[in-house]
C-alpha positions in Angstrom: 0.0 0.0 0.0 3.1 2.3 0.7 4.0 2.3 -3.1 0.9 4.3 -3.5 1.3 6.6 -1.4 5.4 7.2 -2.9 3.9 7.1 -6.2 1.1 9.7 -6.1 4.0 11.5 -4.2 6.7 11.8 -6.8 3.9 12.7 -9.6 2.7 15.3 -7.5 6.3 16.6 -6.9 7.1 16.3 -10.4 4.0 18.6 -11.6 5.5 21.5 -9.2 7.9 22.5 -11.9 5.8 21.9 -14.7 3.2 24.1 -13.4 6.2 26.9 -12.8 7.1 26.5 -16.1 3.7 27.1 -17.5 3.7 30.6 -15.8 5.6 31.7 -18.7 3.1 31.1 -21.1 0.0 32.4 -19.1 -1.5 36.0 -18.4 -1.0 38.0 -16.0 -4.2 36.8 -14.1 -3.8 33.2 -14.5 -0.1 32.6 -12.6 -1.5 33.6 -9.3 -3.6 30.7 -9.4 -1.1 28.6 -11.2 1.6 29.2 -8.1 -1.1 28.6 -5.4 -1.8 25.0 -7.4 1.9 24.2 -7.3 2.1 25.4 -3.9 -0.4 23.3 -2.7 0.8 19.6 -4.7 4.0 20.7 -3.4 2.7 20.6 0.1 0.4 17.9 -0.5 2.9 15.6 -1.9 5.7 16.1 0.6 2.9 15.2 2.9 2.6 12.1 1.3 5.9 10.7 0.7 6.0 11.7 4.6 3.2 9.1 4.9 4.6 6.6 2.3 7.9 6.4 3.9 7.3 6.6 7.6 
């Protein structure tokens, strides 16, 4: 069941810097939202490779 938990983990942690990198291409309006998503699967999946490892 852990492998779950590491693997939502590392695809979560690995959409953080795709969603930066998609701030690029967005207006002005849209990145505020976009940083607050990566902000929050950043949290999120730390949280859960927390869980999946302990």
């Amino acid at each position: 069941m852990r492998i779950f938990y590491v693997a939502g983990a590392v695809i979560l942690l690995l959409l953080v810097p795709l969603l930066l990198y998609s701030t690029t291409k967005l207006a002005e309006g849209n990145k505020t939202t976009t940083y607050i998503t990566a902000l929050l699967c950043f949290l999120v999946g730390l949280g859960t490779l927390y869980i999946g490892l302990v």
